[in-house]
C-alpha positions as CSV (number, residue, x, y, z in Angstrom):
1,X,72.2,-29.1,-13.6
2,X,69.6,-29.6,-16.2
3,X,67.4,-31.4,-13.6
4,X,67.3,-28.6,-10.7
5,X,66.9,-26.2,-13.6
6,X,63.6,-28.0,-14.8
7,X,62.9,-27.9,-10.9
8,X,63.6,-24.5,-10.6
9,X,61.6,-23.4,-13.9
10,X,58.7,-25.8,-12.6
11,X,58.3,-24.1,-9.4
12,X,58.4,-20.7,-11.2
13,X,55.5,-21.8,-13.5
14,X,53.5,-22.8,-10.3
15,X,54.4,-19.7,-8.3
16,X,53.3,-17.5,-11.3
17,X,50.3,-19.7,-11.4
18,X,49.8,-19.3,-7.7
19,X,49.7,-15.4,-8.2
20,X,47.5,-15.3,-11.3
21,X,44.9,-17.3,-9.2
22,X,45.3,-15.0,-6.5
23,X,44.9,-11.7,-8.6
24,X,41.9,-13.5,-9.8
25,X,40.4,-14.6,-6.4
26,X,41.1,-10.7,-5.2
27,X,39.4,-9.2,-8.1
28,X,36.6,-11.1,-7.4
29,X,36.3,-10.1,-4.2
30,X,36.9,-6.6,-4.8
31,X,34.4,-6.5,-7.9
32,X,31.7,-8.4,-5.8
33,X,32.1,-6.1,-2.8
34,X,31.5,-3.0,-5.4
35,X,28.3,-4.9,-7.0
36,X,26.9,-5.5,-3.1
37,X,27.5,-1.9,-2.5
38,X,26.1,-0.7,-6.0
39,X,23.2,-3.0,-5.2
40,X,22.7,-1.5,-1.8
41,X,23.3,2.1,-2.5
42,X,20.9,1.6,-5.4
43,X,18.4,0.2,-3.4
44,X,19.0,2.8,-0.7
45,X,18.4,5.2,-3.2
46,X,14.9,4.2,-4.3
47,X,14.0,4.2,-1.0
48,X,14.5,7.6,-0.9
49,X,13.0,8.4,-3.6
50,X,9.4,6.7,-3.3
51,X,9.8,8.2,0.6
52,X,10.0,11.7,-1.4
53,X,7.7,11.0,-3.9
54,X,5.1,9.6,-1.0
55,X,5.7,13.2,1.3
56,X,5.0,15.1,-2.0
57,X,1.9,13.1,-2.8
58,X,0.8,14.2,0.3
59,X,1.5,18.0,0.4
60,X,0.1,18.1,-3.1
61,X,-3.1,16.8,-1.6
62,X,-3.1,18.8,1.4
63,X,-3.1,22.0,-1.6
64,X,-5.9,20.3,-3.2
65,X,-8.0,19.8,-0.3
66,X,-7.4,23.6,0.8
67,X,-8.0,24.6,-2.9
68,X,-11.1,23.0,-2.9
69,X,-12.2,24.3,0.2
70,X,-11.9,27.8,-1.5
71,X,-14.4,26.5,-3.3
72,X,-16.7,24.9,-1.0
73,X,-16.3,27.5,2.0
74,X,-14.9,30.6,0.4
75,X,-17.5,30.7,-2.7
76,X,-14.5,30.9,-5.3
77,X,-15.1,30.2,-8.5
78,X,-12.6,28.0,-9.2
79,X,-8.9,26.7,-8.4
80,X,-6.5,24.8,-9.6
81,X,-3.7,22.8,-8.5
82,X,-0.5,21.6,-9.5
83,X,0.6,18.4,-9.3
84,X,3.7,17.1,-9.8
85,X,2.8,13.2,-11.0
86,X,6.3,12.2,-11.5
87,X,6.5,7.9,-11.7
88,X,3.1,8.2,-10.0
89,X,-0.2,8.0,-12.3
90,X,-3.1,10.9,-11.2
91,X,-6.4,9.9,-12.1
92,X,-10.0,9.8,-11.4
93,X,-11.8,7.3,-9.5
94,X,-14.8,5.4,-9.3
95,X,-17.6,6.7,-8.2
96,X,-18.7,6.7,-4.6
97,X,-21.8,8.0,-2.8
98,X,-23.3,9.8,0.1
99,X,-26.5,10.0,1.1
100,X,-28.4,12.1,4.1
101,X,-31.4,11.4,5.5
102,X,-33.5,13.2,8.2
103,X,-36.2,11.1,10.2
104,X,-39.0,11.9,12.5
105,X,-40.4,9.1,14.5
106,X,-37.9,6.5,12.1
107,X,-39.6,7.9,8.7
108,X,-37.8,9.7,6.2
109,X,-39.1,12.8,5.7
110,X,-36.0,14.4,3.3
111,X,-33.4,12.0,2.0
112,X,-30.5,13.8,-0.7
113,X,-28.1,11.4,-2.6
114,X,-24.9,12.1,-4.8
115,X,-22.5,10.3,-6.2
116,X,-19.2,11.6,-6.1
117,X,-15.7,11.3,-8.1
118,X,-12.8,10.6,-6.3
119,X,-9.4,12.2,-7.1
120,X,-6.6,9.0,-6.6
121,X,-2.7,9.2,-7.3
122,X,-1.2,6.1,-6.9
123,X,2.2,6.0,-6.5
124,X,5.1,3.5,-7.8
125,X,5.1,1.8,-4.6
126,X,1.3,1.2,-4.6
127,X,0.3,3.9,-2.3
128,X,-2.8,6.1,-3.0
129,X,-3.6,9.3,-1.9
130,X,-7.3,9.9,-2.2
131,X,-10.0,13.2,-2.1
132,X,-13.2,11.8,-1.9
133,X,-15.8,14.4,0.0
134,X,-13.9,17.0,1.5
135,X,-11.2,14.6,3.1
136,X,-8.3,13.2,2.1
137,X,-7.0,9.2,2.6
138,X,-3.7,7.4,2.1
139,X,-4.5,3.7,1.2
140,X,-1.9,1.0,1.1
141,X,-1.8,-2.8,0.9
142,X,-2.1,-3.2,5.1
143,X,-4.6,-0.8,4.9
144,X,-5.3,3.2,5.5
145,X,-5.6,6.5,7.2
146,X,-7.9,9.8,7.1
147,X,-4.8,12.4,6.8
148,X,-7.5,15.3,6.5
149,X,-11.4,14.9,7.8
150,X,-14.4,15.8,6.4
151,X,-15.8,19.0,6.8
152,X,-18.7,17.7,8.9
153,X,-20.5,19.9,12.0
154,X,-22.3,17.5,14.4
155,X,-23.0,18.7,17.9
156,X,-25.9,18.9,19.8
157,X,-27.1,22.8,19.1
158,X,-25.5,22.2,15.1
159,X,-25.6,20.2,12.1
160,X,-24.2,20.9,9.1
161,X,-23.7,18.2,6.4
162,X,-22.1,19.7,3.4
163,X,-22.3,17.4,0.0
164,X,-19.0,17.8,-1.8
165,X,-19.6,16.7,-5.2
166,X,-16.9,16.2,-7.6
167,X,-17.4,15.3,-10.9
168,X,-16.1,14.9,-13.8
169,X,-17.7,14.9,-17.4
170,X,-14.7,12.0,-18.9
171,X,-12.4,10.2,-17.2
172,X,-9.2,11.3,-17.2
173,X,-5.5,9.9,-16.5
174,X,-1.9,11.5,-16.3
175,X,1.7,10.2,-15.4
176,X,4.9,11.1,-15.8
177,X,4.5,15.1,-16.4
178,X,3.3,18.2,-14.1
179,X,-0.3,18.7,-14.7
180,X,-2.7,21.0,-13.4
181,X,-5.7,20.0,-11.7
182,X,-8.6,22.3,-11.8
183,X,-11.8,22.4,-9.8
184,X,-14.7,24.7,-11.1
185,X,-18.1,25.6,-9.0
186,X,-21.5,24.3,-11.3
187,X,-23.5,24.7,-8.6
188,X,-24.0,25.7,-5.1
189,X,-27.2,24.7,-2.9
190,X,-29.2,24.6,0.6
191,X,-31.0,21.9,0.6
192,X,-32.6,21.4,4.0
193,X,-32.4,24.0,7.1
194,X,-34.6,24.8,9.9
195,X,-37.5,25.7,8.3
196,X,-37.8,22.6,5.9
197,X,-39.9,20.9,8.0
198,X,-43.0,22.1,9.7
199,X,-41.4,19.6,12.8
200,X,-38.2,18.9,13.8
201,X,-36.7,15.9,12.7
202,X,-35.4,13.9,15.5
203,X,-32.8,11.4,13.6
204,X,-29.7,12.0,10.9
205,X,-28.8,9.1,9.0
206,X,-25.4,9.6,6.7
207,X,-24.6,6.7,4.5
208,X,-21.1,6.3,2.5
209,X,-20.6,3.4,0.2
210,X,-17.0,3.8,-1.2
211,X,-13.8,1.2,-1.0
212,X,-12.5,3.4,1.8
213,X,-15.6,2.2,4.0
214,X,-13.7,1.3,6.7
215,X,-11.8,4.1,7.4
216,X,-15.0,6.7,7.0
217,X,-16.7,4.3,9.7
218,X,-13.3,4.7,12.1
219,X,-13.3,8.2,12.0
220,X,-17.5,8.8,12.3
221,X,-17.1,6.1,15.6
222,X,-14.0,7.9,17.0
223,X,-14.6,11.8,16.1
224,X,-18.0,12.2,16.0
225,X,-21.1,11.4,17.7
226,X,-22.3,9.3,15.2
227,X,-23.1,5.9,16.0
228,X,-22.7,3.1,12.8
229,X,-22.8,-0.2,11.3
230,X,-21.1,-1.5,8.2
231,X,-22.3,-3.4,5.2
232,X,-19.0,-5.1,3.6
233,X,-20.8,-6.6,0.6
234,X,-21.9,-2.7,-1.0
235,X,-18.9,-1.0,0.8
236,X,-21.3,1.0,3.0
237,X,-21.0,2.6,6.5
238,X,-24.4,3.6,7.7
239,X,-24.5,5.9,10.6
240,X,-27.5,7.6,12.7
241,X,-27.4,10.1,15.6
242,X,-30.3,11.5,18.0
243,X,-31.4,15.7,17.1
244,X,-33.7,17.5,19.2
245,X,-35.8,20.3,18.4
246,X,-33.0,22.9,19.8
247,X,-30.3,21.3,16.9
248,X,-30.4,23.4,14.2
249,X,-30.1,21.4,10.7
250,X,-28.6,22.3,8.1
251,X,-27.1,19.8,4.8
252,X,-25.6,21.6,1.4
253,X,-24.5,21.0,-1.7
254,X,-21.4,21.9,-3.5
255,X,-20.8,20.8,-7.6
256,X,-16.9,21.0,-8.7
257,X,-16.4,20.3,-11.8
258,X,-12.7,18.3,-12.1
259,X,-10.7,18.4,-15.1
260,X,-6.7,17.5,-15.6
261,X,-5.1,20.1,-17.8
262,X,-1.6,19.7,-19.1
């Protein structure tokens, strides 16, 4: 009797050991299947919120751009714009440049150079939305876009370069707050039209030497009649197209002054 009661308690001990494990062995299944779905809907998550951060960035630029083409077309004094920085960092760039020239019989006869300051917010996920000139770019590791072109006029009857040159007197950086973004007219100028020159000039060069080289010499090749070659080692597109005495020629200049206010 002793004996199959030692039996019987034995086997109790190892089914009760049997079920321990097994509670165990469930609740690690259960808890890993809630970290794999934590994981995922976490992960799912930030993916919809550097998608919403990177559709923002945009339409905040889009504002700019339209802001600053109050400026530049509408003669407003100023404008500002809000942006809403968030995780992303707003900033300043380094300067570019953009030169015009105007040729008869390949000499220069007017040649007008800026340099400008680029506008950048980069966000979390590495992407940068960027007004540089009048147009607006998204860079990202694999490369970029133009979302918004320059406001160039090159036709055969018209040309009209207009300088945009932003500036600013420090360089500035924001992140993590709303800031406003202000853009003030220093100075507006013609500097060559029709009656520059006692002749026609015959040639427009337009040179741009920024990081974004690439993507100005895309859009010039595929939207314009400009015809151009690239320089990789000074990040410069340089582009030329044929005028006639019957274009009319016109290039401008445009001074905003930028400044972040919080």
């Amino acid at each position: 009797m002793r004996e199959r009661d030692r039996f019987g308690d034995a086997c109790d001990a190892d089914r009760g050991l049997s079920e321990v494990l097994g509670y165990v062995i469930i609740f690690g299944i259960v808890l890993s299947s809630v970290l794999l779905l934590s994981a995922s809907a976490t992960s799912t998550l930030e993916e919809i919120r550097d998608t919403e951060q990177g559709t923002n960035a945009e339409r905040a630029f889009d504002v700019l751009a339209d802001n600053m083409a109050a400026v530049y077309q509408r003669d407003s004094p100023s404008r500002a714009t809000e942006v809403d920085v968030g995780n992303s960092e707003l900033y300043f760039g380094d300067q570019t440049a953009i030169k015009v020239e105007l040729l008869e019989g390949g000499t220069v006869e007017e040649s007008y150079s800026e340099a400008i300051r680029p506008v950048v917010l980069r966000t979390a996920t590495d992407t940068k939305l960027v007004y540089e000139s009048g147009a607006v770019f998204r860079t990202e590791r694999e490369g970029g876009t133009m979302l918004l072109d320059p406001p160039l006029l090159l036709s055969e009857q018209r040309v009209h370069v207009p300088i945009i040159k932003t500036f600013t007197p420090s360089i500035q950086a924001v992140s993590g707050s709303t800031v406003l973004l202000r853009g003030k007219s220093t100075n507006r100028s013609v500097l060559f039209t029709p009656d520059t020159l006692a002749s026609g000039p015959n040639e427009l060069r337009l040179n741009v030497t920024s990081p974004r080289y690439e993507i100005w010499e895309r859009h010039f090749e595929e939207e314009t009649p400009l015809s151009c070659t690239t320089d990789p080692s000074t990040e410069t597109v340089s582009c030329n197209m044929a005028i006639t005495t019957d274009t009319t020629v016109y290039v401008s200049l445009q001074e905003i002054e930028l400044s972040l206010i919080r």
